[in-house]
Every structure is written in C-alpha cells, then in structure tokens.
C-alpha positions in Angstrom: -5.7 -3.5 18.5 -4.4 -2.3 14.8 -1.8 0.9 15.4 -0.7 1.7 12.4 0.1 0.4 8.6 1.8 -3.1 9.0 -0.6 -4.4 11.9 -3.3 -3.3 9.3 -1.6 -5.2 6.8 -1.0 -7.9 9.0 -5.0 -8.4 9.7 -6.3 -8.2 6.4 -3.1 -11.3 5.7 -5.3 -13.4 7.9 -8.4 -12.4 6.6 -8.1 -12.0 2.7 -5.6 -12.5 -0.4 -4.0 -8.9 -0.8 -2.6 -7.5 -3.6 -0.5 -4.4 -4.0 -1.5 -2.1 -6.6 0.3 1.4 -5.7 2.7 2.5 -3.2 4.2 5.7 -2.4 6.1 6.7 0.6 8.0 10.2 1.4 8.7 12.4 4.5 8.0 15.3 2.5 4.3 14.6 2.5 4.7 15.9 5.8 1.9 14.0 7.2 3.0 14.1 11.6 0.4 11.8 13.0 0.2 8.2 13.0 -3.7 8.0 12.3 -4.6 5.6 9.9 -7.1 6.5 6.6 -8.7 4.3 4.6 -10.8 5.7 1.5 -13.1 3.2 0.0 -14.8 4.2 -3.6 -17.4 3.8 -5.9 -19.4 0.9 -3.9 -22.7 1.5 -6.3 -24.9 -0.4 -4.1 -28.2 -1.2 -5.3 -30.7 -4.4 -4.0 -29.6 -7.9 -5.0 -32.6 -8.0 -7.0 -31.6 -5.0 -9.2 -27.9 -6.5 -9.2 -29.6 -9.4 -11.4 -30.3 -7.2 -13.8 -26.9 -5.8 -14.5 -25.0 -9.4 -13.9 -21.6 -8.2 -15.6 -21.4 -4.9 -13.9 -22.3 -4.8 -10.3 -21.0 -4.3 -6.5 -18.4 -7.0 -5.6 -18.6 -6.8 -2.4 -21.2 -8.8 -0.7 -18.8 -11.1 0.7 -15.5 -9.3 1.2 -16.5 -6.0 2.6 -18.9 -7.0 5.8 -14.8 -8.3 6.3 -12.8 -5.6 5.5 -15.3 -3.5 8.0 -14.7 -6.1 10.9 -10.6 -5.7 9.9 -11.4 -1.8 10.5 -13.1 -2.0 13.5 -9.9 -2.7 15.6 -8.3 0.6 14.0 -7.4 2.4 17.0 -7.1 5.1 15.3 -9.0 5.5 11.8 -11.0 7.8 10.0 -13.0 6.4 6.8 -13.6 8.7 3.8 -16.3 7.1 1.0 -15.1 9.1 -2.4 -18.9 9.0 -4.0 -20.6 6.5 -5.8 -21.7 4.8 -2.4 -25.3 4.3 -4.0 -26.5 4.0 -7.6 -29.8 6.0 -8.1 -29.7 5.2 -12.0 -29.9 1.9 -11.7 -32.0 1.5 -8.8 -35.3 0.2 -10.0 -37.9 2.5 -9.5 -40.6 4.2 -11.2 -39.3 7.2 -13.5 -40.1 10.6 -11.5 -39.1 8.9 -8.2 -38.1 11.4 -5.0 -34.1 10.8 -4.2 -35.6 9.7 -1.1 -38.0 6.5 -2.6 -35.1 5.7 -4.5 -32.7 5.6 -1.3 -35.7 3.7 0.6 -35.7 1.4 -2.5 -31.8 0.4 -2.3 -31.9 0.2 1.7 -34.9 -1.9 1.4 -32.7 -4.7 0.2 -31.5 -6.0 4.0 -27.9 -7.1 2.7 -27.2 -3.8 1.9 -28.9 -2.0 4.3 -26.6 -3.7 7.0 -23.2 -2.4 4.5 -25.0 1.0 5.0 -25.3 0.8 8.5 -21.9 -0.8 9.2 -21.0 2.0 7.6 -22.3 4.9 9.1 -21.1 3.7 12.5 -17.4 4.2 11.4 -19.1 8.0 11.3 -17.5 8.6 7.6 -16.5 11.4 5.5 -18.7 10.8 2.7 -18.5 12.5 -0.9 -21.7 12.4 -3.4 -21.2 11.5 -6.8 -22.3 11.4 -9.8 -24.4 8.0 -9.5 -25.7 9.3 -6.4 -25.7 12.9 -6.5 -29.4 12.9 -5.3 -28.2 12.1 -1.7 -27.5 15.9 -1.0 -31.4 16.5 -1.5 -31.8 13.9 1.4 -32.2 15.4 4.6 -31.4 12.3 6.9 -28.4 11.4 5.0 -26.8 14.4 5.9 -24.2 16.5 4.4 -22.7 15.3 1.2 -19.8 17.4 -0.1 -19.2 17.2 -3.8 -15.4 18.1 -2.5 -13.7 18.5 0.7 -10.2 18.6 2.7 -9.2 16.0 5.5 -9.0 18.0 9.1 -5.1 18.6 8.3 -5.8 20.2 4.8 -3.8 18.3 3.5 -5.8 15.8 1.7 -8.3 17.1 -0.8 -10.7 14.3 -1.5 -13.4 14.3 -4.3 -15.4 11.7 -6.3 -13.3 12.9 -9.8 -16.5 13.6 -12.0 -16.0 17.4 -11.9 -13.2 16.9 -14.0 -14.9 14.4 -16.4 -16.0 15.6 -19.6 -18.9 13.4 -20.0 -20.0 14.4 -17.2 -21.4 17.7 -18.5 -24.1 16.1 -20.1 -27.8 16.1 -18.5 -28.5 13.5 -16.0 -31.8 12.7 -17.1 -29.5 11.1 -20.7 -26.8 9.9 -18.3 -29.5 7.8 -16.1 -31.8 6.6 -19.2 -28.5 5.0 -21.1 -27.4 3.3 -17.9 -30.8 1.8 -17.1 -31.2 0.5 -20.5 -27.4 -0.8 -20.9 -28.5 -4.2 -19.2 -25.7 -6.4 -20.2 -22.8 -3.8 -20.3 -19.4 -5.6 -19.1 -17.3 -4.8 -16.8 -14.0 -3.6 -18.2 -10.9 -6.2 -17.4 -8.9 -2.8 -15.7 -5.1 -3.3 -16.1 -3.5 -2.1 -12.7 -0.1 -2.9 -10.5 3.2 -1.8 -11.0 4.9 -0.7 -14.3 6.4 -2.2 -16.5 10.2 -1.6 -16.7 11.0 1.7 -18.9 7.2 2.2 -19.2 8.2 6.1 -18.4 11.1 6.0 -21.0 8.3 5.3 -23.4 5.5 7.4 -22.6 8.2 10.2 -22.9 9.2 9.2 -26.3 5.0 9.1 -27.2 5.1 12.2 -26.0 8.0 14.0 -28.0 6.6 12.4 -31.0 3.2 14.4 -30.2 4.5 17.5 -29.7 6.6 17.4 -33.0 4.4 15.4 -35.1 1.0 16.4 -33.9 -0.5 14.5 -37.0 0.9 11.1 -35.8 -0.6 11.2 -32.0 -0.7 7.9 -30.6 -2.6 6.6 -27.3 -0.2 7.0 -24.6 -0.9 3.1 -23.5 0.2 2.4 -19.6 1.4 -1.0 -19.5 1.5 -2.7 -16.2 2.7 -5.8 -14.6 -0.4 -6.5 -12.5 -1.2 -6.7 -9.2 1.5 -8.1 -7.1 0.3 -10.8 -4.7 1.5 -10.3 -1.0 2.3 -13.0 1.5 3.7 -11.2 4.5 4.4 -7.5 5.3 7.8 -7.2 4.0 6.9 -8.2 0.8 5.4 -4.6 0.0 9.0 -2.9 0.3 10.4 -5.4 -2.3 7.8 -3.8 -5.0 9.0 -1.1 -7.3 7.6 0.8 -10.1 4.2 1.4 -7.9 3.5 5.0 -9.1 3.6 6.9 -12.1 5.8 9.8 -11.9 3.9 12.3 -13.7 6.3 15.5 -13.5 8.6 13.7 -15.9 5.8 13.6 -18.4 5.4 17.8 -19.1 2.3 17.3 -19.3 1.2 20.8 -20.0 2.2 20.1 -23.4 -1.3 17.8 -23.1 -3.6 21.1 -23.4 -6.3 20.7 -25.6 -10.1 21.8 -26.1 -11.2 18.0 -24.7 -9.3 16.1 -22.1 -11.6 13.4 -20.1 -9.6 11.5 -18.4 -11.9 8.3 -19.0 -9.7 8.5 -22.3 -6.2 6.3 -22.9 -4.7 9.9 -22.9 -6.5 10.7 -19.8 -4.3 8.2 -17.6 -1.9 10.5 -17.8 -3.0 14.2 -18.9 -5.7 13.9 -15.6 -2.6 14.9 -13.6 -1.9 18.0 -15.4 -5.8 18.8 -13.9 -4.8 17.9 -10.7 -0.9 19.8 -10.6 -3.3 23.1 -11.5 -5.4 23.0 -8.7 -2.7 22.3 -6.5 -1.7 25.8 -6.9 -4.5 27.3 -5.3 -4.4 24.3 -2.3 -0.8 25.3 -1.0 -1.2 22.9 2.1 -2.3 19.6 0.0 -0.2 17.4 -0.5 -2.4 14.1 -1.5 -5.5 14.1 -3.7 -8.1 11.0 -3.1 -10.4 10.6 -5.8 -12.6 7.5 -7.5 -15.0 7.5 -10.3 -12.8 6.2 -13.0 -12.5 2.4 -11.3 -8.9 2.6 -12.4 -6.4 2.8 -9.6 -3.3 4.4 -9.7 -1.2 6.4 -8.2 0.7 9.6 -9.6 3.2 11.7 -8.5 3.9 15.1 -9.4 5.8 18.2 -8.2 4.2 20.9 -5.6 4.5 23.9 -6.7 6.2 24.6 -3.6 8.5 21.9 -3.2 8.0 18.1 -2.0 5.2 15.6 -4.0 1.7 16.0 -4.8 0.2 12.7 -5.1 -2.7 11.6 -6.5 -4.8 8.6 -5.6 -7.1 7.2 -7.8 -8.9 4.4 -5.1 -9.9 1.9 -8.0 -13.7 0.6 -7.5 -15.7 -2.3 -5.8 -17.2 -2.7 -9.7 -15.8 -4.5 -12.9 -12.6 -6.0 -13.1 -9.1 -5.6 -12.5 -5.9 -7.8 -14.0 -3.9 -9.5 -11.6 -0.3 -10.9 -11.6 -0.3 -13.5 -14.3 -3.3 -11.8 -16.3 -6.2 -13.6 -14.5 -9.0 -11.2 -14.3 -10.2 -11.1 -10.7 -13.7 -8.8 -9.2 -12.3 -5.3 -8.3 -12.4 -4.8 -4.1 -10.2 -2.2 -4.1 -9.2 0.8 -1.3 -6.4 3.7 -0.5 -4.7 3.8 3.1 -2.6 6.4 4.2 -0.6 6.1 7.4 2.3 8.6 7.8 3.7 9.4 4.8 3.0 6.2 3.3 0.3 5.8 0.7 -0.8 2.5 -0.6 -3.8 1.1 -2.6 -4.5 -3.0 -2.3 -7.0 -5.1 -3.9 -8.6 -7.9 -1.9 -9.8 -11.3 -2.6 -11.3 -14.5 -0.7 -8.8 -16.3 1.1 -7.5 -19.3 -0.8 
C-alpha cells in the first residue's frame, strides 16, 4: 500500500519513465496531515474517432493514464481533484444545437474513454468545469461542477484558470466554431523543468528596463533546462531551480489594461493575479490551476507571512520539451503530500 510521497514515487518508477518538472517544499505551507493529492488537468477527452480529426492536438493518454489510475488505487490515503477540461464539448462531433447532454453521451459513447471516465468517478473526485466543458454544470447526472473551490483544509484553492484569461471573455458560440474548424492546429512544443541558472537575475533586469524605458518592453522569455529525468527517489532532492520565485519579480509594476496570461508576459505577471486574491483567502496557502498546458510552479509571499504557491498542473494535450530538447506527449500531474509540492511528467517505460 502507497503511504505517502516516495512510495508514490517509488510505484510510478516501476511503472513509467518520470520526469521532474516543479518542486517545492516548506513547513510553512502548514499542511499537518500526511494525505496524498494528486490534481490531474485538462484531459479533453473526446472519441477516438473525433481524436482523428484533430491528429496534432489531442488527449495523450490512452495508454499511460488507465496506469497512472492503477498506480493510484493503492493510495491509502488520496483524494483526486480534476482542474477542468476533463471533456471537450467543442470538438466533440455532433450536430450544431446539440443538448450538453447528447454531446456528453457522444464522448462516452466511445468505450475507451468511457472506461477513463468511469475509472475515474470511482476515485469519487473533486471535479472543476472548464472552459471546454463548461456545459457539464447543465448536466444533472454529472453532478456538481464548481467553476472554483477550496480543498477540505482551505487551504488549497483549486480552479481551471480560465476566469483569469482574457480570451476567455469572448462568446462561446466564436470560441467553439474556431476550434472545430482549426483541424490541423499543432500542439505547442511547451518548454518546462527547472531554470536555467540566473534566469531570475535576468527577468529582473527585463523588468527594470520596462519600468524605465516603457518604449523598449521586451518578452520576459522563461528559459528552462527541461524536464529532468528521474531514476530513483533521491534523485528529486538533487534538482534545483524547480520554481519561479515570483515575489522577487514586483510584479505589480506589470499592471496594465490587458494581461492574459496565455501571453510570454503572462508566465510571469499571472502571479500578480494570483498574490491579489490571496488577500481575500487568508488560509490558502497553494493554488492548483490548469488551462494554460504550461506547468510551473511559482512562489510568492502571503500576505501574512510564509509562501503562496501556485501550481500550474501542465496538460495531458500537446507537447512538452524534455531534458536534451526532445519533444515528448504532455502526461503531466501535481501531488501534494505534506508540505511538499511536485509536478512530474510521465512516459512509457523504456
């Protein structure tokens, strides 16, 4: 039976090739209990059929989750949160004025995916809505569907991310129609891992140059090393540079009338976003979010002392870069067990 983080670890070894992306540990997340989370995001499931259809930009998980879930089932203690994104209702074929409830019947109708779903469900989730599958709150037997929520300690506020996201604004009905046409859209080759040395030192330097030279703004490009390819427990505590540590950046000096954090820019302004709402969540300590299928992991102040982290989960969609630059499927999730926060990217055992 796996008890806490390194036993995890230890199975998915045997089952998978792991790589660390993000790391974080502290005492003062205060975190007292020994049960292990896992936070899976943006799944967009949709039938194999439909998957045809969009061959560059799908779920990559047909073969490596129905594992990960058998790795989980010997938690002794775990809770599963799904950040939003489990389904994808605008790519789901299906005629145009469809009910959120054909559509759902349409993606479950595929049996692959209806045994992911169900697999699932029997972990009895937390599970957020999106903004690819927004429709499920409309769908009685799916149940309740929070757009955001807290863990039962309050001190994790999870949410898909897509509130924050400009774009986002716009009406579905032109969100879904560009997506369902976009056919042969590729998945983005998503740099992730640790940073590269002095990568802070030079965002800071990007930074004073903005504020005094607004004129001369310049991406604020995050360089990292890639994903760093684990062998045996220990191996995680010999990785530095796993986190971004945003409250070095002052990032209040980001404010402007558009700040989506899909954007270059956003990688780092997103945690000003975050810091604010922090003030009004005195107990959190760790936000979980998904939607932008780039994993990270930033560390700010609380406003009363100790970290806020937040933990962008990655994706099960596109592409990340691995140690060595060899693009590699994203199969990507957050754990947090204690105090100690990770995200790892799996792959098929070599």
């Amino acid at each position: 039976m796996i008890t806490d983080h390194d036993s995890l670890l230890d199975t998915l070894l045997g089952k998978f090739q792991v790589f660390l992306l993000n790391r974080y540990e502290d005492d003062e997340l205060g975190f007292d209990d020994q049960k292990i989370r896992v936070f899976l995001p943006d799944l967009h499931w949709i039938s194999e059929a439909d998957m045809q259809k969009f061959p560059k930009y799908r779920f990559n998980g047909m073969d490596l989750l129905p594992q990960l879930f058998s790795a989980l089932e010997n938690v002794s203690s775990c809770e599963i949160y799904q950040t939003g994104d489990r389904l994808d209702f605008w790519r789901a074929s299906v005629p145009k004025h469809s009910t959120p409830e054909a559509t759902l019947e349409a993606i479950l109708g595929d049996p692959k995916i209806k045994d992911l779903h169900d697999r699932l469900q029997a972990f009895e989730p937390t599970v957020l809505r999106g903004n690819h599958d927004r429709w499920v709150a409309k769908i009685t037997a799916e149940g309740t569907h929070p757009e955001v929520t807290t863990d039962a300690t309050g001190r994790i506020f999870l949410t898909h991310g897509h509130i924050w996201d400009q774009i986002e604004r716009l009406p579905d009905a032109w969100k879904a129609w560009a997506v369902s046409l976009a056919k042969n859209v590729k998945g983005r080759n998503v740099s992730v891992g640790p940073l590269r040395p002095k990568t802070v030192d030079q965002i800071k330097l990007k930074l004073r140059i903005r504020r005094s030279h607004p004129e001369q703004a310049m991406p604020l490009i995050i360089k990292t090393v890639g994903a760093v390819p684990l062998t045996k427990t220990r191996d995680v505590f010999a990785v530095e540079n796993t986190y971004l540590p945003v409250d070095e950046l002052e990032i209040a000096s980001l404010d402007s009338a558009f700040d989506d954090f899909h954007d270059v820019d956003g990688l780092v302004a997103f945690g000003g976003d975050v810091r604010e709402r922090a003030r009004l969540e005195g107990a959190c300590r760790l936000f979980v979010i998904g939607h932008t299928h780039q994993a990270r992991i930033l560390v700010d102040r609380h406003p009363r002392g100790g970290p806020l982290v937040t933990m962008d989960c990655g994706a099960w969609i596109e592409n990340c870069t691995v140690q060595g630059g060899k693009p590699m499927p994203s199969a990507q999730f957050g754990v947090q067990c204690g105090n100690d926060v990770r995200v790892y990217q799996l792959g098929a055992a070599s």
